[in-house]
CHARMM-style PDB file with segment names, atoms N, HN, CA, C and O in Angstrom:
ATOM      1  N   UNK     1     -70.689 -35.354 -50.003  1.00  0.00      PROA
ATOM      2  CA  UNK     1     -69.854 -35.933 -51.037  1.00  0.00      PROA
ATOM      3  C   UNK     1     -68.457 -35.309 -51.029  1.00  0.00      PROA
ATOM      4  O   UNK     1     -67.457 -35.985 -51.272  1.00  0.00      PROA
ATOM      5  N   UNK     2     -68.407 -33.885 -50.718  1.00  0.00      PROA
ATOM      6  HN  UNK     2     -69.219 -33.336 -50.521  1.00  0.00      PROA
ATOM      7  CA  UNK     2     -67.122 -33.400 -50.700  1.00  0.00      PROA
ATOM      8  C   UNK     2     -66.477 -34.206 -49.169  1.00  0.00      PROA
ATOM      9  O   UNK     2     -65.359 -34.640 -49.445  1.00  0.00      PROA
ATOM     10  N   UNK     3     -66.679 -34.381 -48.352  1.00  0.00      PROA
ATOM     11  HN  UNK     3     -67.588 -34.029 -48.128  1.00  0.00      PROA
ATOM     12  CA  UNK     3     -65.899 -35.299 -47.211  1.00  0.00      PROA
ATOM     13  C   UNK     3     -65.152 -36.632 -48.146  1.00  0.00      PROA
ATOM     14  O   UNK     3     -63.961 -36.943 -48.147  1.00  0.00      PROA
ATOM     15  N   UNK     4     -66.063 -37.147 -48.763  1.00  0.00      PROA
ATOM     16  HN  UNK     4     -67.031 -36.895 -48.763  1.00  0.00      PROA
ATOM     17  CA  UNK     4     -65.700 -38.682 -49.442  1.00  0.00      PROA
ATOM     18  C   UNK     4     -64.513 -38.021 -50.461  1.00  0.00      PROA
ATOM     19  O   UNK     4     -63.447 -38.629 -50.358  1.00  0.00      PROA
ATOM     20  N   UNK     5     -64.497 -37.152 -51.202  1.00  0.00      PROA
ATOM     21  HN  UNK     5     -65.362 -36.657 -51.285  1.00  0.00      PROA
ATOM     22  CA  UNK     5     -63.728 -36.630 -51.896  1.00  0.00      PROA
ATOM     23  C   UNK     5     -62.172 -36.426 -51.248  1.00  0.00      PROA
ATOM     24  O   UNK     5     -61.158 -37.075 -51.505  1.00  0.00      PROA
ATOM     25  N   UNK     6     -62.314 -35.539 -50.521  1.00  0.00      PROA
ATOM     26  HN  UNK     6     -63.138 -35.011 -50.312  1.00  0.00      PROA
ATOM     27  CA  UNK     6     -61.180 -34.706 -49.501  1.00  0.00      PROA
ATOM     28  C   UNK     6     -60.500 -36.265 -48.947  1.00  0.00      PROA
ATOM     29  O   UNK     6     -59.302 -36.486 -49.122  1.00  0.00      PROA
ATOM     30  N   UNK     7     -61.327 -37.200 -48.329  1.00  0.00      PROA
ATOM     31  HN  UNK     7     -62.301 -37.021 -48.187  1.00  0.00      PROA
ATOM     32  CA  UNK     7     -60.949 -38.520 -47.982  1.00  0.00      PROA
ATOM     33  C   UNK     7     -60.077 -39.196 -48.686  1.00  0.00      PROA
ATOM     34  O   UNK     7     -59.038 -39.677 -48.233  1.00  0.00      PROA
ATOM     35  N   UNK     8     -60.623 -39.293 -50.319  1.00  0.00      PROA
ATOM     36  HN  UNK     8     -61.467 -38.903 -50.687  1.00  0.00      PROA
ATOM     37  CA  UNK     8     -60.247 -40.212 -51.064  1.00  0.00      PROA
ATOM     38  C   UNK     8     -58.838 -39.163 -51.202  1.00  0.00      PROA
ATOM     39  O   UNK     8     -57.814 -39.741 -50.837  1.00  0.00      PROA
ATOM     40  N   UNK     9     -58.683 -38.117 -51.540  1.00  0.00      PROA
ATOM     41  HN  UNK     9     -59.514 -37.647 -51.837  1.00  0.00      PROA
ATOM     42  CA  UNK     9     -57.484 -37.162 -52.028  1.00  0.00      PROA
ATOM     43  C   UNK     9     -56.479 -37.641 -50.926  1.00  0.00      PROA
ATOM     44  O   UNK     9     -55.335 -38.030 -51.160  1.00  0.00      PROA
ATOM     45  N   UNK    10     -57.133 -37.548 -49.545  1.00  0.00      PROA
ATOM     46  HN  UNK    10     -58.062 -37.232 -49.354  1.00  0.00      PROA
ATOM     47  CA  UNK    10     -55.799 -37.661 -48.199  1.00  0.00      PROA
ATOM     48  C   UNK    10     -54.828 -39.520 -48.325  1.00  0.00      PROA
ATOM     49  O   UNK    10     -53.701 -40.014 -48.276  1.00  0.00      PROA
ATOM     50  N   UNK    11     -56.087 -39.840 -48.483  1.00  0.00      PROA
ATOM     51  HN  UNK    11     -57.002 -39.440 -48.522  1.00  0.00      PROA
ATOM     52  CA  UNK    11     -55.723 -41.232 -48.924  1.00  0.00      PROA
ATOM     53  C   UNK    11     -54.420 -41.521 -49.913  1.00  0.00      PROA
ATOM     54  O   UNK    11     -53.330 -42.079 -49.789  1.00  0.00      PROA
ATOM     55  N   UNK    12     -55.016 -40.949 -50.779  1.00  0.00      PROA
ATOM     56  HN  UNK    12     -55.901 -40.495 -50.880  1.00  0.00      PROA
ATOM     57  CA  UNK    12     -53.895 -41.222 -52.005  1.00  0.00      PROA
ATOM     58  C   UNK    12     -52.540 -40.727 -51.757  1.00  0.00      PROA
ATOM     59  O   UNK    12     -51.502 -41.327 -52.037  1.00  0.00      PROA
ATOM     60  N   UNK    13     -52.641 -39.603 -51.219  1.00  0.00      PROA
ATOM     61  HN  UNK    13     -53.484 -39.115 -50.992  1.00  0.00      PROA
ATOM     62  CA  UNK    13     -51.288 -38.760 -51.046  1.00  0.00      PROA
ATOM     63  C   UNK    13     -50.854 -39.430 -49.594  1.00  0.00      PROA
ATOM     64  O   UNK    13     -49.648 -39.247 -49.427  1.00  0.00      PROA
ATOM     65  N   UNK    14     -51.355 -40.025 -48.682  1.00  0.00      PROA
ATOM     66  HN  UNK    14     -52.334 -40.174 -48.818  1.00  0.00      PROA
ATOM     67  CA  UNK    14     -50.926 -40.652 -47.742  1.00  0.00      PROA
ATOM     68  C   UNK    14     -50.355 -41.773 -48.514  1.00  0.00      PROA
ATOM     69  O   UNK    14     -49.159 -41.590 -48.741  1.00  0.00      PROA
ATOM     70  N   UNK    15     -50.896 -43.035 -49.060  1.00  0.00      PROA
ATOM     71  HN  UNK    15     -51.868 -43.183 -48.875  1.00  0.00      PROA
ATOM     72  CA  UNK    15     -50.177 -43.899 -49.911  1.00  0.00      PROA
ATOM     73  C   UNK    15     -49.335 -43.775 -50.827  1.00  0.00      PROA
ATOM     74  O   UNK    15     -48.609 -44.763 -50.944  1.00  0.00      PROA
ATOM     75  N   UNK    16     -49.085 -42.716 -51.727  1.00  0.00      PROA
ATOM     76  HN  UNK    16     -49.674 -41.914 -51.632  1.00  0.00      PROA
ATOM     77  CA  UNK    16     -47.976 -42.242 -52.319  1.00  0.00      PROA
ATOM     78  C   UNK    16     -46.886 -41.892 -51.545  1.00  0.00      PROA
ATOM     79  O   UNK    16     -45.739 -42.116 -51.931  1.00  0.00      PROA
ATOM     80  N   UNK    17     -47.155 -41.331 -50.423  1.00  0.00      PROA
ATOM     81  HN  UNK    17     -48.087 -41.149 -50.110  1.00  0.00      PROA
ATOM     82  CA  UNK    17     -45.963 -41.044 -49.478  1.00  0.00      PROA
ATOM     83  C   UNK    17     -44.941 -42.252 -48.415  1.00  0.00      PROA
ATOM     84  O   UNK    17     -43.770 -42.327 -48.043  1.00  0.00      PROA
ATOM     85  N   UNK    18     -45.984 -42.911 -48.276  1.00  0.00      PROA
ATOM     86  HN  UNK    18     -46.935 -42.850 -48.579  1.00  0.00      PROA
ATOM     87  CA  UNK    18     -45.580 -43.731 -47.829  1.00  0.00      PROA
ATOM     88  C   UNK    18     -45.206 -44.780 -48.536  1.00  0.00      PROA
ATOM     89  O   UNK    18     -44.711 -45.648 -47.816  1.00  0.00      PROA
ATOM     90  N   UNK    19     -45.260 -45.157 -50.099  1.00  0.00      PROA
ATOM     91  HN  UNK    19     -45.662 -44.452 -50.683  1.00  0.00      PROA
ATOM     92  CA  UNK    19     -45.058 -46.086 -50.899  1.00  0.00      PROA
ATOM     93  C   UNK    19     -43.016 -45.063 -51.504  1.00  0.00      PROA
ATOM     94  O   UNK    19     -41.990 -45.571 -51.958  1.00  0.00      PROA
ATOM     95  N   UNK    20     -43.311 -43.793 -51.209  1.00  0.00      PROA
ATOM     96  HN  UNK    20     -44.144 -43.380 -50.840  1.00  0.00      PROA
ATOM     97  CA  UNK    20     -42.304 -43.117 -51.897  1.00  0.00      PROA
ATOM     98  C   UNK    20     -41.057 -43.550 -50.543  1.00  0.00      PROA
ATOM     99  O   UNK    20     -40.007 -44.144 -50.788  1.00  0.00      PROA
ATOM    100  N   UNK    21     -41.538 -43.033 -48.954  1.00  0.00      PROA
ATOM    101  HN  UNK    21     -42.391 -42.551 -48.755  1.00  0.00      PROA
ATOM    102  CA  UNK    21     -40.186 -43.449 -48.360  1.00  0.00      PROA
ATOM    103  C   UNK    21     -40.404 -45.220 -47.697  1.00  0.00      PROA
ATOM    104  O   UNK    21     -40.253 -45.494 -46.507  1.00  0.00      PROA
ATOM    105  N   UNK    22     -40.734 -46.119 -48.647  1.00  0.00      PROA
ATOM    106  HN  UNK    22     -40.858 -45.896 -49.614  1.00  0.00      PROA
ATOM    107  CA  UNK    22     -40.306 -47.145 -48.347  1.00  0.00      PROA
ATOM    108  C   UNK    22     -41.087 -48.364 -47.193  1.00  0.00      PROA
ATOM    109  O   UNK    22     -40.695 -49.464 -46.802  1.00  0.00      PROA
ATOM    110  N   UNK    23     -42.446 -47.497 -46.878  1.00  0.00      PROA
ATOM    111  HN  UNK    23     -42.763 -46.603 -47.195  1.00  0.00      PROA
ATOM    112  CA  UNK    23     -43.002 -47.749 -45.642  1.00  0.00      PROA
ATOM    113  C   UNK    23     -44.196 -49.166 -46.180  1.00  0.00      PROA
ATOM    114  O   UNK    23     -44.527 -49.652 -47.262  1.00  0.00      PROA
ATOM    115  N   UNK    24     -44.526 -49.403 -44.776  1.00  0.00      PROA
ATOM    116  HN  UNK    24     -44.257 -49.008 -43.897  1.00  0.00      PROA
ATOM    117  CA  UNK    24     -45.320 -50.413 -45.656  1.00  0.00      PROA
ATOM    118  C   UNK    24     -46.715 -49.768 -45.798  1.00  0.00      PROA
ATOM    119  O   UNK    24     -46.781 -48.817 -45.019  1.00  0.00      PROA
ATOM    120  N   UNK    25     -47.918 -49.939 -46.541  1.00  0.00      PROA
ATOM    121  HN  UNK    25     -47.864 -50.711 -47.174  1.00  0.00      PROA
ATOM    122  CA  UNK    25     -48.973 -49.483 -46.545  1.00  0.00      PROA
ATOM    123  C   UNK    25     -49.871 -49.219 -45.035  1.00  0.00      PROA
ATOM    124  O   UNK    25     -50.343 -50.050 -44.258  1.00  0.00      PROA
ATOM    125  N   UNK    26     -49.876 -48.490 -45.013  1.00  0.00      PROA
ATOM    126  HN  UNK    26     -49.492 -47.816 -45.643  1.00  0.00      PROA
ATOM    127  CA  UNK    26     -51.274 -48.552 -43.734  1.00  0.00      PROA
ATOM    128  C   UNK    26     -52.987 -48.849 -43.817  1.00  0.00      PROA
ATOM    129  O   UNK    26     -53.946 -48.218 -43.372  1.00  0.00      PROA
ATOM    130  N   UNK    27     -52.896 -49.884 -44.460  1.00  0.00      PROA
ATOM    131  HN  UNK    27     -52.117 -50.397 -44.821  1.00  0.00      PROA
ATOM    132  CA  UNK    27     -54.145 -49.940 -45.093  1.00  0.00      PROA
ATOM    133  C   UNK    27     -53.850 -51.835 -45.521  1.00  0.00      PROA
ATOM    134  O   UNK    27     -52.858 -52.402 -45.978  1.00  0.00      PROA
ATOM    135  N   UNK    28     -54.984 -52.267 -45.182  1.00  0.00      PROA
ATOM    136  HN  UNK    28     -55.790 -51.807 -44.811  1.00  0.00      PROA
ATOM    137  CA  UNK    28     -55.407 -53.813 -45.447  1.00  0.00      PROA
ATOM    138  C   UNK    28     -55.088 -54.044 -47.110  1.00  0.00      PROA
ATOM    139  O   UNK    28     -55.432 -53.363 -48.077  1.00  0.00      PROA
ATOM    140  N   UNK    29     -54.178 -55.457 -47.015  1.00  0.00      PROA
ATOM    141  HN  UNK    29     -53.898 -56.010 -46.230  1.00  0.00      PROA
ATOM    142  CA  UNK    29     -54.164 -55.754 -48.790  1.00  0.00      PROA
ATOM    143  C   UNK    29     -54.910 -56.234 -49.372  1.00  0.00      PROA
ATOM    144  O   UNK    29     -55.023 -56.257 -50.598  1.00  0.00      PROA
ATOM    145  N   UNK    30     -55.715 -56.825 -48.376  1.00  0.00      PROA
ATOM    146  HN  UNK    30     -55.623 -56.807 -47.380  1.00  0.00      PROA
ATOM    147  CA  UNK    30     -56.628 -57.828 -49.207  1.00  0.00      PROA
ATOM    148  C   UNK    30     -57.995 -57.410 -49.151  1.00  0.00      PROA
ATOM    149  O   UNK    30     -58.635 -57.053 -48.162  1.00  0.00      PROA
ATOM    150  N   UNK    31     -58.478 -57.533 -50.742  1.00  0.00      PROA
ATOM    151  HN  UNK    31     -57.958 -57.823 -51.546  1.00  0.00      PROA
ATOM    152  CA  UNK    31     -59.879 -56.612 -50.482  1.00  0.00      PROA
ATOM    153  C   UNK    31     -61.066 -57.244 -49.320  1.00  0.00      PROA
ATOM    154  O   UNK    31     -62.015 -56.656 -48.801  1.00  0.00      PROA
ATOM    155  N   UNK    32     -60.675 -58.421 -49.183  1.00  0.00      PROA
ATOM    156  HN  UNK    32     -59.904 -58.898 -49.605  1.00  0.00      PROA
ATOM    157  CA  UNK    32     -61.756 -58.970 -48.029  1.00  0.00      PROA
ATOM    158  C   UNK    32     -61.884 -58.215 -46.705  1.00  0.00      PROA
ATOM    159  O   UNK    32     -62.887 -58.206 -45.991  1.00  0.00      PROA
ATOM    160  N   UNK    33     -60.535 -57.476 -46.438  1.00  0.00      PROA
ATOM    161  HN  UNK    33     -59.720 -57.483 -47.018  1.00  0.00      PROA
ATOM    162  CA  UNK    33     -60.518 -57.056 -45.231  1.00  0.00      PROA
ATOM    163  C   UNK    33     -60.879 -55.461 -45.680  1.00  0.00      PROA
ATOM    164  O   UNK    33     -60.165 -54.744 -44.978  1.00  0.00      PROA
ATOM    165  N   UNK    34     -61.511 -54.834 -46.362  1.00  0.00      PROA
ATOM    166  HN  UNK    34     -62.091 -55.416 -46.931  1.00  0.00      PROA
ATOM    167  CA  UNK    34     -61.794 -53.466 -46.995  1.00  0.00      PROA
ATOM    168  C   UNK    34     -63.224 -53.933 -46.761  1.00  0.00      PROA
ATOM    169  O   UNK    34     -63.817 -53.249 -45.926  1.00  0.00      PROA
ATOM    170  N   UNK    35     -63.954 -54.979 -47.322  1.00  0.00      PROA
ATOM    171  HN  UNK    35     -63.472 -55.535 -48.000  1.00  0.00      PROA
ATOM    172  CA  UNK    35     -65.351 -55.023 -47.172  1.00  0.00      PROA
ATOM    173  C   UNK    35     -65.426 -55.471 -45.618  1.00  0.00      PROA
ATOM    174  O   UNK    35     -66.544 -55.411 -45.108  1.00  0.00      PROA
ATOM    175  N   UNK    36     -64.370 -55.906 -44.829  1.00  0.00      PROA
ATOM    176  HN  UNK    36     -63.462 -55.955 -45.244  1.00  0.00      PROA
ATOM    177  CA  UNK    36     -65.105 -56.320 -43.977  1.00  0.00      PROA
ATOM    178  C   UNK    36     -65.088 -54.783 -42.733  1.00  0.00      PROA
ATOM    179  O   UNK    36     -65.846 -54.618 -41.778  1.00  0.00      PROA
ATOM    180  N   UNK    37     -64.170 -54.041 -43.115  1.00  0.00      PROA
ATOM    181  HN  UNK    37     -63.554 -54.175 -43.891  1.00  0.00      PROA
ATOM    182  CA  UNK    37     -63.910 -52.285 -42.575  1.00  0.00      PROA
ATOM    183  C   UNK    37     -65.767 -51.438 -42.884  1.00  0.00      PROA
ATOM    184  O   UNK    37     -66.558 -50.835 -42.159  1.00  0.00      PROA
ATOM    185  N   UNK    38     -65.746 -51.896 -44.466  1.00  0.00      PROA
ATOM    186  HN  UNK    38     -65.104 -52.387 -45.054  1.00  0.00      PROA
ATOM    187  CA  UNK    38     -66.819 -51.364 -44.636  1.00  0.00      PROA
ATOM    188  C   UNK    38     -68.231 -51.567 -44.015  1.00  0.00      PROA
ATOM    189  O   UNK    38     -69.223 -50.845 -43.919  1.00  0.00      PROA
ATOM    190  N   UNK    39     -67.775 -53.473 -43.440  1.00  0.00      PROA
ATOM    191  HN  UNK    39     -66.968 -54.059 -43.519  1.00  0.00      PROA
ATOM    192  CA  UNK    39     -69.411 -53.736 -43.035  1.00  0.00      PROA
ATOM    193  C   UNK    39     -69.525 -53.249 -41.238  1.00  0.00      PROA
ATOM    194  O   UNK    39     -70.543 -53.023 -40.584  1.00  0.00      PROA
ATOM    195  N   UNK    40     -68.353 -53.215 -40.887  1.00  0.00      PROA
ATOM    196  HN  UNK    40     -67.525 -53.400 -41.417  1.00  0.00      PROA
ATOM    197  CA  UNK    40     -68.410 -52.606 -39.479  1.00  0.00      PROA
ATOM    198  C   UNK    40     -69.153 -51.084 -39.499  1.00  0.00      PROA
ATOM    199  O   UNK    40     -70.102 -50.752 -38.789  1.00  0.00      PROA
ATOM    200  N   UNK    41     -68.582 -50.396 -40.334  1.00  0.00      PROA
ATOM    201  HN  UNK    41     -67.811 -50.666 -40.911  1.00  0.00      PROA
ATOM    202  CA  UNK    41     -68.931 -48.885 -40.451  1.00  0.00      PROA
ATOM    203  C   UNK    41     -70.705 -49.057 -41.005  1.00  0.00      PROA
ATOM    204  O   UNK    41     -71.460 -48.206 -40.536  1.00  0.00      PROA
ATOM    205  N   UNK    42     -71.234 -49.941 -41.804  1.00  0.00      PROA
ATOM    206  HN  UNK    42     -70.620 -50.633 -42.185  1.00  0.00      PROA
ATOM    207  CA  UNK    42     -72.310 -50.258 -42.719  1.00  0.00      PROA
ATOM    208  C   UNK    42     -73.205 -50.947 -41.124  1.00  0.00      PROA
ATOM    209  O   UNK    42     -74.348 -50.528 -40.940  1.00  0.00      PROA
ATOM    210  N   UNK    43     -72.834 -51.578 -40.475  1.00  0.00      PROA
ATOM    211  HN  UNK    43     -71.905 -51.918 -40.625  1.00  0.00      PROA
ATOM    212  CA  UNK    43     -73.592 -52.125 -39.459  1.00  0.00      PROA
ATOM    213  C   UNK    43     -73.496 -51.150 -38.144  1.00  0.00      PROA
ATOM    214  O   UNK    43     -74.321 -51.231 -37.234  1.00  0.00      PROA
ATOM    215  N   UNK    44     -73.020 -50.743 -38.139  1.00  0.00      PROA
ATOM    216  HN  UNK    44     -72.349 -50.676 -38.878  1.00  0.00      PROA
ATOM    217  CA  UNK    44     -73.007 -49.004 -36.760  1.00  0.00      PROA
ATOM    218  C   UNK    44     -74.107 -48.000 -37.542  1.00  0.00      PROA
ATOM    219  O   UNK    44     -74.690 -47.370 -36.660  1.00  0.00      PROA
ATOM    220  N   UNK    45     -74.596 -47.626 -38.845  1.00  0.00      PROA
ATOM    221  HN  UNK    45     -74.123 -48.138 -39.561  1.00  0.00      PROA
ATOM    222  CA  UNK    45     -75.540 -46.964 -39.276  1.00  0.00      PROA
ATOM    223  C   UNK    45     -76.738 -47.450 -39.367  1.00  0.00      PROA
ATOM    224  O   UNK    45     -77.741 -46.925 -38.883  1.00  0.00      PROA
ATOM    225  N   UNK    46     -76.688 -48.815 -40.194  1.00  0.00      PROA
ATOM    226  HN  UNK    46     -75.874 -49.242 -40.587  1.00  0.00      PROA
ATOM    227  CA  UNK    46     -77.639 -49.439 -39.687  1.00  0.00      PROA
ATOM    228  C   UNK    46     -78.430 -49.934 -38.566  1.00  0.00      PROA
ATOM    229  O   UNK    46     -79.422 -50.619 -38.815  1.00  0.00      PROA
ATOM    230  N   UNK    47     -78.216 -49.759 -37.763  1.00  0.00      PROA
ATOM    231  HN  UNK    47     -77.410 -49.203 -37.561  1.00  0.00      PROA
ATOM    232  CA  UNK    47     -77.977 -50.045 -36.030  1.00  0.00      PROA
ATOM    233  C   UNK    47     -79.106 -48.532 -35.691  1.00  0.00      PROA
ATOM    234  O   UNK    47     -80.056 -48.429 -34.915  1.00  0.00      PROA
ATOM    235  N   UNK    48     -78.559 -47.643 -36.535  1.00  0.00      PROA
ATOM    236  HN  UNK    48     -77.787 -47.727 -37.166  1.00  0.00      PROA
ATOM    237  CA  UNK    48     -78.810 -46.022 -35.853  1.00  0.00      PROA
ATOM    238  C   UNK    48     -80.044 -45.897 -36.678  1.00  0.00      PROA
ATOM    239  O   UNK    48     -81.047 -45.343 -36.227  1.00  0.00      PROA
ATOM    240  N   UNK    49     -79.995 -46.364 -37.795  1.00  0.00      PROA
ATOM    241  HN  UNK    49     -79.180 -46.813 -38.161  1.00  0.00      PROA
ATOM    242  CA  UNK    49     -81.430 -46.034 -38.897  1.00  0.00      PROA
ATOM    243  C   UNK    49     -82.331 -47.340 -37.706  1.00  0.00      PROA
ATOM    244  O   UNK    49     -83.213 -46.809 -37.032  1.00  0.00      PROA
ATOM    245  N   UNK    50     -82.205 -48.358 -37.546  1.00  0.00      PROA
ATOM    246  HN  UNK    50     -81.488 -48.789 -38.093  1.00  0.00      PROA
ATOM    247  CA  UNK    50     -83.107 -49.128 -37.299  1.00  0.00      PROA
ATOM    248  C   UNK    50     -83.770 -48.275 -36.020  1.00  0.00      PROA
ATOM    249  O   UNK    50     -84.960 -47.972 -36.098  1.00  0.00      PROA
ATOM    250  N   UNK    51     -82.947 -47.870 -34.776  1.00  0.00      PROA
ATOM    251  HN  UNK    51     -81.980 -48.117 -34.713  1.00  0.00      PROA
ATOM    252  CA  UNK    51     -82.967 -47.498 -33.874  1.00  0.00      PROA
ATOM    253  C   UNK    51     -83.931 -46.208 -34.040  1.00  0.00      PROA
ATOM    254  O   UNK    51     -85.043 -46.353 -33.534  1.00  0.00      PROA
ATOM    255  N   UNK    52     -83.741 -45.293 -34.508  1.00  0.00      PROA
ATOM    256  HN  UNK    52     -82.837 -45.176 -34.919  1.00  0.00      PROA
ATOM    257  CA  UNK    52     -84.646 -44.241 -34.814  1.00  0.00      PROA
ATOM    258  C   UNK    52     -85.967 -44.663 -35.735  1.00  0.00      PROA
ATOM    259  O   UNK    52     -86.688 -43.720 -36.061  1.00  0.00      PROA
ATOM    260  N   UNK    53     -86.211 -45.514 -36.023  1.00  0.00      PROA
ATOM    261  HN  UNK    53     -85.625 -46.279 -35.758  1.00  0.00      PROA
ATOM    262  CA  UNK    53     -86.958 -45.937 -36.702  1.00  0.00      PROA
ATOM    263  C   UNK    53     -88.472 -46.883 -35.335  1.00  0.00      PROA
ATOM    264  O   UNK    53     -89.697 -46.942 -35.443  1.00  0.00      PROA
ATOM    265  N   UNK    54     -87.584 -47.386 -34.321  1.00  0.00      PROA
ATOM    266  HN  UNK    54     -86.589 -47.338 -34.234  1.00  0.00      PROA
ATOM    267  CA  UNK    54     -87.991 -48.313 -33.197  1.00  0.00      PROA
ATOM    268  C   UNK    54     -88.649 -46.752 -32.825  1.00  0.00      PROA
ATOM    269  O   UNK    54     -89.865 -46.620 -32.966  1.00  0.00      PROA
ATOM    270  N   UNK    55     -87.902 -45.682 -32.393  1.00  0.00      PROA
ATOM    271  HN  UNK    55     -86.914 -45.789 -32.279  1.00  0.00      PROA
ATOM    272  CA  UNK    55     -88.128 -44.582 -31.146  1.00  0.00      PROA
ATOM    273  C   UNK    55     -89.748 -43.881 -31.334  1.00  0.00      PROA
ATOM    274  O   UNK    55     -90.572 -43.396 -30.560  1.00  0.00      PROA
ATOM    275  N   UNK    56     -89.680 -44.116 -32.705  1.00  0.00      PROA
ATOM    276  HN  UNK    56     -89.010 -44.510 -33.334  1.00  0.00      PROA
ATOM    277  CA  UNK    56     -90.426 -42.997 -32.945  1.00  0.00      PROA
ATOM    278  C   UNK    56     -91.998 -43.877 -33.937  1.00  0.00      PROA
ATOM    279  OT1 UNK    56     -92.934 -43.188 -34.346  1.00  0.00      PROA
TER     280      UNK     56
END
């Protein structure tokens, strides 16, 4: 949980910084493209749970 934390902190201060000199976001605007970040990362674990699950 502290990774997700430290994450969310770098995040913010990355977007504040870059919202402060003028830049454009580095990060998707539209939340569709946030769930669809998430289901890539959500389908590579799943992939690994199923997989260890087959091995053994």
């Amino acid at each position: 949980m502290r990774d997700v934390i430290m994450a969310l902190i770098a995040g913010l201060i990355v977007g504040m910084l870059f919202k402060f000199l003028k830049l454009p976001l580095p990060a998707p605007p539209v939340f569709s493209a946030v769930v669809g970040v998430f289901g890539v990362y959500f389908g590579g674990v799943l992939l690994e749970w199923i997989t260890k699950i087959v091995q053994h």
